[in-house]
Structures are given as C-alpha cells and as structure tokens.
C-alpha positions in Angstrom: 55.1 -96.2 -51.4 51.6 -96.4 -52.1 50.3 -96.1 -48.5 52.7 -92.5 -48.3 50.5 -91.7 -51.4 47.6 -92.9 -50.2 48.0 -90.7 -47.3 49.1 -88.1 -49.0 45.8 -87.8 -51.3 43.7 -88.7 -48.2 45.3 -85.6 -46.1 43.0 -82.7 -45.1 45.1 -79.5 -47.0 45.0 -81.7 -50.4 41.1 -82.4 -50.8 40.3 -78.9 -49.5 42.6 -77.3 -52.4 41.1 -79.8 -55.0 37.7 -79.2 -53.6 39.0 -75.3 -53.8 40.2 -75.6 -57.2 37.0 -76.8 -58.3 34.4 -74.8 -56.8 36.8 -72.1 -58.5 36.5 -73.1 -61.9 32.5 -73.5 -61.4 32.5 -69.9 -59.8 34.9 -68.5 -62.8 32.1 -70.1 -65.2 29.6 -68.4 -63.5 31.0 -64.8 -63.7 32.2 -65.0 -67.3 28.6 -65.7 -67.8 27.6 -63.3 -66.1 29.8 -60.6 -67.6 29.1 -62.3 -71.2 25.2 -62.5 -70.9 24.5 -59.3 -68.6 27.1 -57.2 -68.2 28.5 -56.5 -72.1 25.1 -56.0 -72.9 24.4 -53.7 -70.4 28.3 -51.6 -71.9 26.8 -52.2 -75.5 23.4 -50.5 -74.6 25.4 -47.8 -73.1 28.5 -47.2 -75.7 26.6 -48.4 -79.0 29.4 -51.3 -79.8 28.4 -55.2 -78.4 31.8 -56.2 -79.8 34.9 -54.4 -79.7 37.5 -57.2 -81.3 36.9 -55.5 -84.4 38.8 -52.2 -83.4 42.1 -52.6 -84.9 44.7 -49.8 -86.5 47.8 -50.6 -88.7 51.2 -49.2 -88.3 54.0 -50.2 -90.9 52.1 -53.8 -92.4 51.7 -54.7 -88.1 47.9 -55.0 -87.1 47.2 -53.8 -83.4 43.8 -55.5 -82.6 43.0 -53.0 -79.4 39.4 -54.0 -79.6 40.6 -57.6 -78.2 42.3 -55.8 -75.2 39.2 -53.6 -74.5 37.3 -57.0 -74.5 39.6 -58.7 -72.2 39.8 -55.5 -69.7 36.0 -55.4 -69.5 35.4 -58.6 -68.6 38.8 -58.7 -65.9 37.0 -55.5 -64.3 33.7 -57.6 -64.3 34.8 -60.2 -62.9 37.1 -58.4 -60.2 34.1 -56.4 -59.0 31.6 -59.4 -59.3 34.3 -61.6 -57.0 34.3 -58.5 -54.6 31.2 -57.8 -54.0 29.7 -61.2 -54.3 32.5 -62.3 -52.0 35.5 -60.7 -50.7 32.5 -58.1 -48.9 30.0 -60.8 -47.9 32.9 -63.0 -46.6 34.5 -59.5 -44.4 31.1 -58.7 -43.2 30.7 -62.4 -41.6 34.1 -62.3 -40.0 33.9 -58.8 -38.2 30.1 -60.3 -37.0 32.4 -63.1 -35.4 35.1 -61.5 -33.9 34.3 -60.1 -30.4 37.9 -58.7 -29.6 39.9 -60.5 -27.1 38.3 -63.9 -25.4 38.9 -62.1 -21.9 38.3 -66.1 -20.4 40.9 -67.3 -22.6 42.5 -70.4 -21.2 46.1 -69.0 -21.8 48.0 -66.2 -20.9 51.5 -64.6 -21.4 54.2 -64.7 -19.0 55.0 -62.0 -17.8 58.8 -62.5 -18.1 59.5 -64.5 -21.2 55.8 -63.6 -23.0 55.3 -67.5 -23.7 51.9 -68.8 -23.8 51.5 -70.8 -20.1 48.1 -72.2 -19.0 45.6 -69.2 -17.1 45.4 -71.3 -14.0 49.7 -71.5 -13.9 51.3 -70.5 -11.0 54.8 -70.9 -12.8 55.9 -70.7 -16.2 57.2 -74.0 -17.7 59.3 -72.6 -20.0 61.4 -69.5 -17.7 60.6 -71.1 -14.2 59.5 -67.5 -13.1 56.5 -67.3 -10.3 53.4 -65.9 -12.3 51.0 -63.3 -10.6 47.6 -64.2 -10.8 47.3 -67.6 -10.8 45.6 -70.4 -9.3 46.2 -70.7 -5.2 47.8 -73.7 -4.2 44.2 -74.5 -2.8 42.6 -74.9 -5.8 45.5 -76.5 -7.6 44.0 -79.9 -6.9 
C-alpha cells in the first residue's frame, strides 16, 4: 500500500497541481497587494472614500453593511483584470505565435474510408483494411 501511494504522490498530474496550487496562492498574494497598496488608493484619490466598510443603512433593527460588498467587488474586479492582462493575454499572445496552422509534414493522416489516424507512409489502413491513396510505393516500403 505504500508503494501505490508512493506512486501516486510521485505521478506527474499530482506535483504539477501542488506546484499549481502553490504558485496560485503566491500569485493571489501578489494581486491582493497589488489591489490593496495601488489600486484602492488610486479609487480613493478618485471617489474621496479609501474605505468603504463603513457604508451601512438600517432597515427594521437589520444592519446592511454595503460598504463591505463595494470593498469586496473592487478588489474581485481588480484582481480579474490584473489575472487577464497580466496573464490570460500574455499567455494567448504566446500560443497564437506558436501555432502555424496545420503541420502539412505531419507523420499521420486520416483514412480516407473510416477517418482513423494511420501512419503518412501507409499503403493500407490497419484498422478498415481499405487501400490508401497516396502512400508509400512498395519500392520504398523497405
């Protein structure tokens, strides 16, 4: 039992979401300090009030403190437009660099009769037996 647990902690998907996990927490610290030190300033310079968790009204003896919500939503937006910007866009602009379309000297293909994906060079399919056009002669099937 401890060797299946062993491997289990020692497999690729669970160190990459620990490591994951992480480097999220560090990141999270990051932007709430960010939106905490430079941002809410920045809103307070702007709208007068550094702090809204004061704004509250009364209805019937119940307290609705507003002001915490306000706090709360500024910082979500914050932190969703830092994570986009600093990340989502960054991260999209990298991957449409790396994509060039379709590998045109793939080393698969489809067949052409049961769309499975056979070797380029295959003169049959393995899996439907049908003859494939364009493959390898039986020359240079060596």
């Amino acid at each position: 039992m401890a060797k299946e647990f062993k491997a289990f902690l020692l497999r690729g998907n669970v160190v990459d979401l620990a490591v994951g996990i992480v480097i999220g927490a560090a990141f999270g610290a990051v932007v709430t300090a960010l939106v905490r030190d430079l941002i809410t300033p920045i809103v307070a310079a702007i709208i007068g009030e550094p702090d809204f968790s004061g704004l509250s009204f009364t209805i019937h003896h119940s307290t609705f403190h507003y002001g915490d919500f306000i706090n709360v939503l500024i910082a979500f937006l914050s932190i969703s437009a830092a994570v986009f910007f600093f990340v989502v866009k960054p991260v999209n602009t990298l991957m449409a660099r790396r994509k060039t379309g379709v590998d045109v000297e793939s080393e698969t293909r489809q067949c052409s009769e049961c769309l499975s994906e056979i070797p380029r060079q295959a003169r049959k399919c393995a899996f439907c037996a049908s003859p494939q056009p364009g493959g390898a002669p039986a020359s240079a099937a060596i």
